[in-house]
Backbone and ligand atoms as CSV (ligand in chain L), in Angstrom:
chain,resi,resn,atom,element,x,y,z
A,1,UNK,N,N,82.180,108.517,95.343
A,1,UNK,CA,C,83.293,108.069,94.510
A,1,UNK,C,C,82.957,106.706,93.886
A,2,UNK,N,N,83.520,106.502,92.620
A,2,UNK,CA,C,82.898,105.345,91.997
A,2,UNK,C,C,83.912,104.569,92.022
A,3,UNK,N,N,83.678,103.242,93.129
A,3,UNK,CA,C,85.495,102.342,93.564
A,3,UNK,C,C,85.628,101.459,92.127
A,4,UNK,N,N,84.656,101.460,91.470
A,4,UNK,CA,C,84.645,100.525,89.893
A,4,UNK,C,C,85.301,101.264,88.770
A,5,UNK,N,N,86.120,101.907,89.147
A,5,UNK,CA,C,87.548,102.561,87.654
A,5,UNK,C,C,87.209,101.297,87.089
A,6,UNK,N,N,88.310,101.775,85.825
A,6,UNK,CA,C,88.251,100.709,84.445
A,6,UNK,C,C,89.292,99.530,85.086
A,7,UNK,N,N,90.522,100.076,86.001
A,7,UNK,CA,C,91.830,99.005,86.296
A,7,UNK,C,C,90.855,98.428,87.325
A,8,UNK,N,N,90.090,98.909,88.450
A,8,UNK,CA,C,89.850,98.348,89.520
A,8,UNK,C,C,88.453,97.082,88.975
A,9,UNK,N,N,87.734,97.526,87.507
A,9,UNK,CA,C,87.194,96.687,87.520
A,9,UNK,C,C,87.824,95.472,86.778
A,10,UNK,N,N,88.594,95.905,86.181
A,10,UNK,CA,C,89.365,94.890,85.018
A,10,UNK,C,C,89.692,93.865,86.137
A,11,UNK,N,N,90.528,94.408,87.568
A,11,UNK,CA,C,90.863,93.396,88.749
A,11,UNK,C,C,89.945,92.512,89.359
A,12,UNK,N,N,88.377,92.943,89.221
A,12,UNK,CA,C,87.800,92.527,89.540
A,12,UNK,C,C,86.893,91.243,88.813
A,13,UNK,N,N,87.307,91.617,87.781
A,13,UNK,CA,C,86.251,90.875,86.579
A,13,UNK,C,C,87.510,89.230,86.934
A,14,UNK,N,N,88.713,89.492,86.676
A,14,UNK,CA,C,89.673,88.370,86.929
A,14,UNK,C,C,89.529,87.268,88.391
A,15,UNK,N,N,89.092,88.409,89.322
A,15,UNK,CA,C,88.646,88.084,90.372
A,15,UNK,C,C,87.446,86.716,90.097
A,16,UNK,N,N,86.551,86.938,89.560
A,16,UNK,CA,C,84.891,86.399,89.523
A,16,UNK,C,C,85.135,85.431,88.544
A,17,UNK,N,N,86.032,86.031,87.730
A,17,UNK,CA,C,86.469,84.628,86.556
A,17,UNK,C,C,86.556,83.640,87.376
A,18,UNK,N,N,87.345,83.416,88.451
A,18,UNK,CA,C,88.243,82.274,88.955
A,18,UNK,C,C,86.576,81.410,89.944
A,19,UNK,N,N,85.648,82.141,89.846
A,19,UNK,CA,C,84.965,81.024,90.974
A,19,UNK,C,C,83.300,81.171,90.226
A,20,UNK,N,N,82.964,79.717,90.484
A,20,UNK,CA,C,81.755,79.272,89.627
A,20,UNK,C,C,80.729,79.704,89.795
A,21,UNK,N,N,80.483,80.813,91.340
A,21,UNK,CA,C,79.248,82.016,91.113
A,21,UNK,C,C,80.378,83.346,91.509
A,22,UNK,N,N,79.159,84.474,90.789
A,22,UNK,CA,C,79.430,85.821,91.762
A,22,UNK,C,C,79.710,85.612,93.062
A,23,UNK,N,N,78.815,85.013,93.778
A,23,UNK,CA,C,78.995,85.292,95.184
A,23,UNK,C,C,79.632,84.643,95.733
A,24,UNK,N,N,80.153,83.827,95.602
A,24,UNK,CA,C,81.246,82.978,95.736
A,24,UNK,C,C,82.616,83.914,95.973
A,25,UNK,N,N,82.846,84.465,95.258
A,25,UNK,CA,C,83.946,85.661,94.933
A,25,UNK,C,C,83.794,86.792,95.795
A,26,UNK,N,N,82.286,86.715,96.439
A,26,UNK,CA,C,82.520,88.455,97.737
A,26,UNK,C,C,83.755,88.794,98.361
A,27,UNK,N,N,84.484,87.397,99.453
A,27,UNK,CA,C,85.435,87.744,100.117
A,27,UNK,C,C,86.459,88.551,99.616
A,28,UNK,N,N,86.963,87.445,97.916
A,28,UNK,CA,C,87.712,87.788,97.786
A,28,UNK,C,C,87.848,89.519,96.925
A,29,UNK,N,N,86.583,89.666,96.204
A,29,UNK,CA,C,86.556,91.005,96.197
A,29,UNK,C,C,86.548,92.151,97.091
A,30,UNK,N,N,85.743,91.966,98.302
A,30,UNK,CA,C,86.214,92.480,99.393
A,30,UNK,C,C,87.906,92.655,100.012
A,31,UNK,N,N,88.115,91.825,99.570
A,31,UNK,CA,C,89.725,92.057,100.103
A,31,UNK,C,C,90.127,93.308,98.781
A,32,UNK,N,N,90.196,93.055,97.475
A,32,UNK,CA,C,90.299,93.705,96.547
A,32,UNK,C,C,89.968,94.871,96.738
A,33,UNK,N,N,89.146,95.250,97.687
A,33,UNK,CA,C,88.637,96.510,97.780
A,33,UNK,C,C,89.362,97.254,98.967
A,34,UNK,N,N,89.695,96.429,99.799
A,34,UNK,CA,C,90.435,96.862,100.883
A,34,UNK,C,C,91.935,97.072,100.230
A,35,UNK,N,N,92.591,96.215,99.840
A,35,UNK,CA,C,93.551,96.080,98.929
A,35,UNK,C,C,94.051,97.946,98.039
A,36,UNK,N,N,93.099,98.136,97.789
A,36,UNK,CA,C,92.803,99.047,96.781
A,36,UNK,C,C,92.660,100.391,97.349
A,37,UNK,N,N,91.670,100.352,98.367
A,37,UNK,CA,C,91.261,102.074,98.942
A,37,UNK,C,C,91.080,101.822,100.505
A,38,UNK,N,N,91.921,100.808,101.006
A,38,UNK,CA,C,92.197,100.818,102.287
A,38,UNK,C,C,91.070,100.392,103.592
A,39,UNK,N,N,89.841,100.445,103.059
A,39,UNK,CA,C,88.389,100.169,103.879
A,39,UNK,C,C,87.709,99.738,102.795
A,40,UNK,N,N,86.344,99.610,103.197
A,40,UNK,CA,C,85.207,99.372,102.642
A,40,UNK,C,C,84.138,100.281,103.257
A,41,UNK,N,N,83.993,101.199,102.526
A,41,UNK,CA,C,82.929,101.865,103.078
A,41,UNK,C,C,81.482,101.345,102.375
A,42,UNK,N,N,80.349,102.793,103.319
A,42,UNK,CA,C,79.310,102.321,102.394
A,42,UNK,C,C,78.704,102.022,100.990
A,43,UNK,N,N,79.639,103.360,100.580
A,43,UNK,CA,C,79.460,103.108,99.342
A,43,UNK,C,C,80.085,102.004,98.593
A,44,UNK,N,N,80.905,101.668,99.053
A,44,UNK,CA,C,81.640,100.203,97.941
A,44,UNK,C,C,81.145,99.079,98.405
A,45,UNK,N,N,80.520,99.111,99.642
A,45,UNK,CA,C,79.363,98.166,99.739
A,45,UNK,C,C,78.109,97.629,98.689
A,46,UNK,N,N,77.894,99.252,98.667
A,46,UNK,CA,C,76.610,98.989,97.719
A,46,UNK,C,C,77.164,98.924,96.326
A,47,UNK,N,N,78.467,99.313,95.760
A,47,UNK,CA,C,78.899,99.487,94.247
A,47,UNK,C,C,79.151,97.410,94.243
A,48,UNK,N,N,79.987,96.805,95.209
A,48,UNK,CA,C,80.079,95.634,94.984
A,48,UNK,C,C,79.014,94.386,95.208
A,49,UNK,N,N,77.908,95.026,95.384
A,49,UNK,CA,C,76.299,94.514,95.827
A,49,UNK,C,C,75.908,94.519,94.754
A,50,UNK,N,N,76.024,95.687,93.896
A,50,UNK,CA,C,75.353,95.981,92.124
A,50,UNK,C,C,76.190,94.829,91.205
A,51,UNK,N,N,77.328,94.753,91.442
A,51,UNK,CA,C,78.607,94.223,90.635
A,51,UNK,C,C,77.908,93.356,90.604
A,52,UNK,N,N,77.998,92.402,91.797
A,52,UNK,CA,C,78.018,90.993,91.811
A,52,UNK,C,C,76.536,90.300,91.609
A,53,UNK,N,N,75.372,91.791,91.959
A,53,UNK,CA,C,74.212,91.505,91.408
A,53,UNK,C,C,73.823,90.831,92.693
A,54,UNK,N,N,73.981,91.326,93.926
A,54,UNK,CA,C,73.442,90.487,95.060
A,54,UNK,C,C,73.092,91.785,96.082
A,55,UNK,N,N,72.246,90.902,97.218
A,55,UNK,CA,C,71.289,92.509,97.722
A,55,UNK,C,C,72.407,93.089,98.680
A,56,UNK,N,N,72.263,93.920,98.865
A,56,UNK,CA,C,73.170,95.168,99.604
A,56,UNK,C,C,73.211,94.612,101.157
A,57,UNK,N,N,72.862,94.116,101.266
A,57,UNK,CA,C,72.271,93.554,102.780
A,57,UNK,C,C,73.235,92.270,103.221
A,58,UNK,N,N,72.994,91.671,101.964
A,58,UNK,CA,C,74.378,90.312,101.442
A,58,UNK,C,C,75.769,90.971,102.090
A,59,UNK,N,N,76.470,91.960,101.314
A,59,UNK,CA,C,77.239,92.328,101.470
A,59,UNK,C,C,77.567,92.978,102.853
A,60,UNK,N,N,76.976,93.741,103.106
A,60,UNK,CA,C,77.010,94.102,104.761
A,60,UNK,C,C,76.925,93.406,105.648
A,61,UNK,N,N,76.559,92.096,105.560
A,61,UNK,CA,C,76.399,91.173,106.832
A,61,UNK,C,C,77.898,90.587,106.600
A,62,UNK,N,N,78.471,90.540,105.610
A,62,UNK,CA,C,79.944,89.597,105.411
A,62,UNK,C,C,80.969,90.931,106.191
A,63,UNK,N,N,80.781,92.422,105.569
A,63,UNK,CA,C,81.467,93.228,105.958
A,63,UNK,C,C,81.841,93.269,107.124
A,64,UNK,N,N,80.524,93.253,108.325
A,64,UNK,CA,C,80.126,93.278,109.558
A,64,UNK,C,C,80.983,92.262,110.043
A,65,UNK,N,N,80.579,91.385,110.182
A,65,UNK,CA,C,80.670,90.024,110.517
A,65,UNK,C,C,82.330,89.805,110.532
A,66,UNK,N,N,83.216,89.716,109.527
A,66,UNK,CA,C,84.369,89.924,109.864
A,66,UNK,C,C,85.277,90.862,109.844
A,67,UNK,N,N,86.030,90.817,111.440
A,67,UNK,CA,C,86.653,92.398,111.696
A,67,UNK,C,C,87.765,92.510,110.957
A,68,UNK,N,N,87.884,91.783,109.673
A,68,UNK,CA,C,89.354,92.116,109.325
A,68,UNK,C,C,88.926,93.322,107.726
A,69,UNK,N,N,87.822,93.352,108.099
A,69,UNK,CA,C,87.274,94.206,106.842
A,69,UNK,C,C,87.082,95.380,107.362
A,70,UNK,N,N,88.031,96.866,107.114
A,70,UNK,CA,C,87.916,97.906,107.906
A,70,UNK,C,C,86.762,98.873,107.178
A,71,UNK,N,N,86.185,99.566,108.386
A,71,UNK,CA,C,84.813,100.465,107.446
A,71,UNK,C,C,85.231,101.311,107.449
A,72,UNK,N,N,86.178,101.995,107.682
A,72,UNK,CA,C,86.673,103.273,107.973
A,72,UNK,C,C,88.033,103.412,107.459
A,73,UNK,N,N,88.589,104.433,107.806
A,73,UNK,CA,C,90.340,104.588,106.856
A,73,UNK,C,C,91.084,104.103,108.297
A,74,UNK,N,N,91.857,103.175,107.864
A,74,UNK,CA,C,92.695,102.528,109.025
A,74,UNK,C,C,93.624,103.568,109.729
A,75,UNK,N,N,93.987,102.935,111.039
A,75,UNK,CA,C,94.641,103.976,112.066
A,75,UNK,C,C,95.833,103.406,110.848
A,76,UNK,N,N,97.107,104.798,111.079
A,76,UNK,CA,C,98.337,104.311,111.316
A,76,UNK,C,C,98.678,102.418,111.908
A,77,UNK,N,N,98.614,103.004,113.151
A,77,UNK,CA,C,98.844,101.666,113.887
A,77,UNK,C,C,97.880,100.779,114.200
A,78,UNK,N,N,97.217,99.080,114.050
A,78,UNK,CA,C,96.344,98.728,114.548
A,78,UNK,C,C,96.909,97.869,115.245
A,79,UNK,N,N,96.101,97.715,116.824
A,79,UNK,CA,C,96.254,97.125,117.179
A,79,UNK,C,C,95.332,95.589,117.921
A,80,UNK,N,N,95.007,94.623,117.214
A,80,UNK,CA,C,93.825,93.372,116.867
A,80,UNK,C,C,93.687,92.698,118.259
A,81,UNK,N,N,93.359,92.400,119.554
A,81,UNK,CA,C,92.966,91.287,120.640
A,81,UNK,C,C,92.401,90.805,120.094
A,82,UNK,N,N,92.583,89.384,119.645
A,82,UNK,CA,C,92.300,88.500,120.160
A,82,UNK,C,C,91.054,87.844,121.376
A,83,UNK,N,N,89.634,88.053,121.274
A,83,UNK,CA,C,88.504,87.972,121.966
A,83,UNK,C,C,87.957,86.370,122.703
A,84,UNK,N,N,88.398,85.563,121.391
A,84,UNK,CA,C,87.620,84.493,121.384
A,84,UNK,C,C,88.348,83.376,122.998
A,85,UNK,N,N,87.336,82.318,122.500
A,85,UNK,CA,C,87.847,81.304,123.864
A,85,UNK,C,C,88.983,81.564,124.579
A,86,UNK,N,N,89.771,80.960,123.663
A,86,UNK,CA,C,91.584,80.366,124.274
A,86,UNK,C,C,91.981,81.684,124.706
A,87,UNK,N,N,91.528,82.859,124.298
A,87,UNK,CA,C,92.580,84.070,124.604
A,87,UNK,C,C,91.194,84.611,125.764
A,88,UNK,N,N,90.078,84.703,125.518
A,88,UNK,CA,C,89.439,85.513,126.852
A,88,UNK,C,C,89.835,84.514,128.128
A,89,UNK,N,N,90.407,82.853,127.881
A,89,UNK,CA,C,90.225,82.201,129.534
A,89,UNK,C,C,91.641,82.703,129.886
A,90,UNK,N,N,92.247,83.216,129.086
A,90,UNK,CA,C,93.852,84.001,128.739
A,90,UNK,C,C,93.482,85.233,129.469
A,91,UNK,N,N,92.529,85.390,129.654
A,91,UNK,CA,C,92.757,86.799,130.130
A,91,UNK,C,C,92.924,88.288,129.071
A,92,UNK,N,N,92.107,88.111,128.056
A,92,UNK,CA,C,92.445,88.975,126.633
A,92,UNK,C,C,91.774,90.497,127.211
A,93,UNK,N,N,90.487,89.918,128.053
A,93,UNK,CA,C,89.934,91.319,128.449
A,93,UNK,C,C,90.542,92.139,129.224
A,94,UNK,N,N,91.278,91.617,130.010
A,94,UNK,CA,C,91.833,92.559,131.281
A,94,UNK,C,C,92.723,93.162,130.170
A,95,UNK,N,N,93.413,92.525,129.165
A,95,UNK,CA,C,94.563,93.294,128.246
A,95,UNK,C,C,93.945,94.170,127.338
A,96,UNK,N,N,92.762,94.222,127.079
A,96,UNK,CA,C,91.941,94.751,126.244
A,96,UNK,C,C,91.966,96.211,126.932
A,97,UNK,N,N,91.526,96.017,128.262
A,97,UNK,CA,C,91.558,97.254,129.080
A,97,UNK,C,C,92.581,98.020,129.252
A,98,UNK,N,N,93.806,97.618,129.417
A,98,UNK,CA,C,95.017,98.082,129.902
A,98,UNK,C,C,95.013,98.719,128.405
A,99,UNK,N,N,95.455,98.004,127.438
A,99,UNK,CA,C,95.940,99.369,125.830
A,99,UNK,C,C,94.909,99.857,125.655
A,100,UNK,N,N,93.092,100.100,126.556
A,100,UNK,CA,C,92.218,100.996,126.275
A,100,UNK,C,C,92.375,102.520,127.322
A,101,UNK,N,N,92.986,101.831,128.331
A,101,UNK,CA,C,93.448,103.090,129.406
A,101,UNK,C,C,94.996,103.623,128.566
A,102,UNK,N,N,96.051,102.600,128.137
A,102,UNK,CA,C,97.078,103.639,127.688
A,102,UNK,C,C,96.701,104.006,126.597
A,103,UNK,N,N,96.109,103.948,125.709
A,103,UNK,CA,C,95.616,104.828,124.569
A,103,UNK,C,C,94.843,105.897,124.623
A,104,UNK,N,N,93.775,105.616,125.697
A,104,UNK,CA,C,92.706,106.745,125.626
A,104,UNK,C,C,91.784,105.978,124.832
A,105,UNK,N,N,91.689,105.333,124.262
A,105,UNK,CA,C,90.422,104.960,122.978
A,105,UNK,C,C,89.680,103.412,123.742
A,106,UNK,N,N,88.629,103.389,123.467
A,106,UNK,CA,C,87.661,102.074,123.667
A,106,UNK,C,C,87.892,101.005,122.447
A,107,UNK,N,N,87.933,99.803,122.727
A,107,UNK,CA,C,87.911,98.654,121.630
A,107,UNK,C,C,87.247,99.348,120.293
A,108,UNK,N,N,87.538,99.043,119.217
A,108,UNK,CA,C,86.538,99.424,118.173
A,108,UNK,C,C,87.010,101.344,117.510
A,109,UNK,N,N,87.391,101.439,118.487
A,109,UNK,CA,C,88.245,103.238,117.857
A,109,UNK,C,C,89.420,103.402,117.730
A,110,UNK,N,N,89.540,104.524,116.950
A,110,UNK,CA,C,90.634,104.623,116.715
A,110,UNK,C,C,91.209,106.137,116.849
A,111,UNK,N,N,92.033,106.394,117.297
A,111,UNK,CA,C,92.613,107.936,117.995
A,111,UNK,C,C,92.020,109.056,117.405
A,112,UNK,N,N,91.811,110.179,117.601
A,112,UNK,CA,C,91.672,111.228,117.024
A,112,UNK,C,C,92.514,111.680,115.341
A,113,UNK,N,N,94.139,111.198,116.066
A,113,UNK,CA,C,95.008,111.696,114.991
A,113,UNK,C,C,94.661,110.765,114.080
A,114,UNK,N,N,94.171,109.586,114.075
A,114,UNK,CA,C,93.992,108.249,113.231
A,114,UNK,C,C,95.544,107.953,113.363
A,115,UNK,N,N,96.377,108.289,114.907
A,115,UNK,CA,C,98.064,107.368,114.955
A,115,UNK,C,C,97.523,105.887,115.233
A,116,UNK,N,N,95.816,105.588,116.076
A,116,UNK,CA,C,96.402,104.335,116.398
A,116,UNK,C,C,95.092,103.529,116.428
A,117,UNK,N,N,94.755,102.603,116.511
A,117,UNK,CA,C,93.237,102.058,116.600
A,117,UNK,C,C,93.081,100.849,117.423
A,118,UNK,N,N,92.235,100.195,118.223
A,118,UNK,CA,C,92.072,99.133,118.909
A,118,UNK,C,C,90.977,98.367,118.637
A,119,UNK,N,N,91.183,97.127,118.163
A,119,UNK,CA,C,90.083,96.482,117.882
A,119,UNK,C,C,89.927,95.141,119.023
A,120,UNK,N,N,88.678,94.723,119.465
A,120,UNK,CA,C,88.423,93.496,120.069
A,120,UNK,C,C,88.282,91.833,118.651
A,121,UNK,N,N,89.013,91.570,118.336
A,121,UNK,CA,C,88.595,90.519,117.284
A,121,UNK,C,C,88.427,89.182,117.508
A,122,UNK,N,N,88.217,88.434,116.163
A,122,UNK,CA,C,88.132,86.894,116.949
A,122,UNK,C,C,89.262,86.195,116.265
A,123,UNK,N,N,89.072,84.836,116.487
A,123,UNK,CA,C,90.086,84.315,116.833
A,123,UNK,C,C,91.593,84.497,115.547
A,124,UNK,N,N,92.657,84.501,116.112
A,124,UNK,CA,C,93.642,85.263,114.903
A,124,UNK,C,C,94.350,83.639,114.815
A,125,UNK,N,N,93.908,82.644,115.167
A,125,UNK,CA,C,94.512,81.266,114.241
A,125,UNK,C,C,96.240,80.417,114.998
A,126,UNK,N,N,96.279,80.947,116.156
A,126,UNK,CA,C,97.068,80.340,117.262
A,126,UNK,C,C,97.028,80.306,118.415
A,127,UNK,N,N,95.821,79.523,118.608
A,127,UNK,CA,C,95.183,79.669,119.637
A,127,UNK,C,C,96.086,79.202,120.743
A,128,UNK,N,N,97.129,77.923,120.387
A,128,UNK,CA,C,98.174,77.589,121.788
A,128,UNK,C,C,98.703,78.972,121.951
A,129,UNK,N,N,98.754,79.961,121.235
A,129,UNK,CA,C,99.912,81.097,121.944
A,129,UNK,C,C,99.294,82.049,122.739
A,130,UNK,N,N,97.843,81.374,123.187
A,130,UNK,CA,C,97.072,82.518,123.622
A,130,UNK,C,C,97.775,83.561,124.906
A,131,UNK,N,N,97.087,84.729,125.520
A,131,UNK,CA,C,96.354,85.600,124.200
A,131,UNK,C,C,97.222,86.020,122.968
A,132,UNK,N,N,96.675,86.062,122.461
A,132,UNK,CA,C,97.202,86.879,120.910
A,132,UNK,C,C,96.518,88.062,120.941
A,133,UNK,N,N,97.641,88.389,119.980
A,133,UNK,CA,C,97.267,89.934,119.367
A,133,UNK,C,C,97.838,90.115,117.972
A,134,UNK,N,N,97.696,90.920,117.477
A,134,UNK,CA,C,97.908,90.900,115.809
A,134,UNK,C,C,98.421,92.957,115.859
A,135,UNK,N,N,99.728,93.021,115.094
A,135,UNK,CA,C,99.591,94.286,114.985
A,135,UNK,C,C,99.599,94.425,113.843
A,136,UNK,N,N,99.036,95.628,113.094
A,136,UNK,CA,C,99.049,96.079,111.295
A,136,UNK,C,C,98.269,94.559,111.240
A,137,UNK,N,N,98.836,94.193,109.748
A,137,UNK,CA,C,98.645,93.376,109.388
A,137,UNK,C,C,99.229,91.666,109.164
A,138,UNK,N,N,100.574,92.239,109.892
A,138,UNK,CA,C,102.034,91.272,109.474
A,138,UNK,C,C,103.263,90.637,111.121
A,139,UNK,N,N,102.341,91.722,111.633
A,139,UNK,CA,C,103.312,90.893,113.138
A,139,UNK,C,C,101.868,90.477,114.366
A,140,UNK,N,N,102.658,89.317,114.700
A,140,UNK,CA,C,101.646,88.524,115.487
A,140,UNK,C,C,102.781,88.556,117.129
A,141,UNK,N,N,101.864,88.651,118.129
A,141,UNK,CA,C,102.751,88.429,118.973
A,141,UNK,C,C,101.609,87.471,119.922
A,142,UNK,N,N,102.442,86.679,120.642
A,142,UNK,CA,C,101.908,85.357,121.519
A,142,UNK,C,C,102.108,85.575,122.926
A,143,UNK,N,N,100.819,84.797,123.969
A,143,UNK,CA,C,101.689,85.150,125.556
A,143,UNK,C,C,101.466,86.417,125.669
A,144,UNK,N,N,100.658,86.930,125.432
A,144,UNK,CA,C,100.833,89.111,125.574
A,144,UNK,C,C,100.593,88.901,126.754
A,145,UNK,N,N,101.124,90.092,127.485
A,145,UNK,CA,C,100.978,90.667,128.941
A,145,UNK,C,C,100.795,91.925,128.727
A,146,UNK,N,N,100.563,92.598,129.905
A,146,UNK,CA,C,100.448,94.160,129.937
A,146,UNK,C,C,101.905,94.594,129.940
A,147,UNK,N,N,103.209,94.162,130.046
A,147,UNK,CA,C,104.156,94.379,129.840
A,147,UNK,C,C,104.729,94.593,128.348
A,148,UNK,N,N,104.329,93.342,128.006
A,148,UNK,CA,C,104.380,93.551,126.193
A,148,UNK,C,C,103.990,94.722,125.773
A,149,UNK,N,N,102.485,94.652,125.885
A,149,UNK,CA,C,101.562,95.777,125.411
A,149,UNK,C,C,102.605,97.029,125.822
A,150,UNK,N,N,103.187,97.746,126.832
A,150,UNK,CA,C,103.391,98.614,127.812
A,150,UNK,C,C,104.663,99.042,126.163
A,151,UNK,N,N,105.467,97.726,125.659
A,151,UNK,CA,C,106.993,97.771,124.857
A,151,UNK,C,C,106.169,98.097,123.522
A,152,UNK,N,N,105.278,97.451,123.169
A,152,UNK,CA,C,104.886,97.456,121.800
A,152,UNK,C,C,104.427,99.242,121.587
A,153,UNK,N,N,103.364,99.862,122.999
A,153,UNK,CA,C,103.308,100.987,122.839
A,153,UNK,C,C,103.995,101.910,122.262
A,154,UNK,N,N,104.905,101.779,123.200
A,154,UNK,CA,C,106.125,102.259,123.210
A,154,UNK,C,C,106.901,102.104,121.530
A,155,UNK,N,N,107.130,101.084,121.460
A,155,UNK,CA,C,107.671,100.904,119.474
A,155,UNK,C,C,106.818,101.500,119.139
A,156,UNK,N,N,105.996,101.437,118.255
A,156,UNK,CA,C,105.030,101.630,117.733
A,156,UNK,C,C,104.360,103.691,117.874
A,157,UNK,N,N,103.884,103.922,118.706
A,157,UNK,CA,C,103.870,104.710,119.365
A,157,UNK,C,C,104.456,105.976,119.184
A,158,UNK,N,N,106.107,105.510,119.283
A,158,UNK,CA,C,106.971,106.913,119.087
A,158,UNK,C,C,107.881,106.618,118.377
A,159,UNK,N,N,107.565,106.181,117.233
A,159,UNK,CA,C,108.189,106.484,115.953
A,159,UNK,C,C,107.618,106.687,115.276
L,1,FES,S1,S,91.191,82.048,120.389
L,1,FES,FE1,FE,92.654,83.614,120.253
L,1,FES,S2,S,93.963,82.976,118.656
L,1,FES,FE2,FE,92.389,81.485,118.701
C-alpha cells in the first residue's frame, strides 16, 4: 500500500515545511503516520525513508527505539507499564506480571482478538506517581497496584 496519497502527502510536505532539515521532521512525521493508518509498518518505514531521503535504517532505529510508535495495528485496549527507574524500584515488574497472567499475553503482545495489548515501556513523564501506567492513549493512572490493574481489567475488559 502506498501510505503517500496526494492528502497524506500534502500533510506531510506542511509537516517538513515547519523544520530546517528533513530529518529533523522524522518524529513528527512518524506520528503523522500513526495519526493516519494507526501503526507504522514496514512498509511506511521504508516509503518515509525515500520521502525524507534518509537510509531506511535511520528510520527503523527511531521506530524501534520508541514504544509509543506501534508496528502493528493497535489492540482495542492498550495497556503501557511503565519500566524505567522510579516505577521498576516501584515494583512495575511484579505488576507487569500480574496483567500478563490476567490477560494471557506476555509484555509486547497483544490478544488474539486484538481486544487488548500489553506493553513494557519507558518512562511515561510522572515519575513521583510511580508506578505508572498509561491506558490507550489519554488516561494515566498513578500508585498502580494489582488491585487497580484487577478494576481497570475489569472496565476496560467488559465493555
Ligand atoms: S520512571 Fe516511570 S513514569 Fe518515570
Amino acid at each position: 500500500m502506498n501510505i503517500f496519497t496526494e492528502q497524506f502527502k500534502k500533510q506531510a510536505d506542511e509537516v517538513v515545511a515547519r523544520y530546517e532539515t528533513k530529518r529533523a521532521s522524522l518524529l513528527e512525521i512518524l506520528h503523522l503516520v500513526m495519526e493516519t493508518y494507526g501503526y507504522v509498518s514496514v512498509e511506511a518505514e521504508e516509503a518515509v525513508a525515500d520521502y525524507l531521503k534518509l537510509p531506511p535504517m535511520d528510520v527503523h532505529e527511531v521506530v524501534t527505539f520508541y514504544t509509543l510508535y506501534y508496528r502493528q495495528p493497535k489492540a482495542k485496549t492498550r495497556f503501557n507499564v511503565c519500566r524505567t527507574l522510579s516505577c521498576s524500584l516501584a515494583g512495575s515488574d511484579r505488576l507487569i506480571k500480574h496483567f500478563e497472567e490476567k490477560l494471557g499475553i506476555k509484555a509486547g503482545q497483544k490478544s488474539a482478538d486484538g481486544k487488548c495489548g500489553l506493553q513494557a515501556v519507558e518512562c511515561l513523564g510522572a515519575c513521583e506517581m510511580a508506578p505508572m501506567l498509561q491506558v490507550n492513549d489519554d488516561e494515566y493512572v498513578g500508585g498502580l497496584t494489582k488491585e487497580r490493574i484487577d478494576e481497570l481489567i475489569k472496565k476496560y475488559m467488559t465493555s
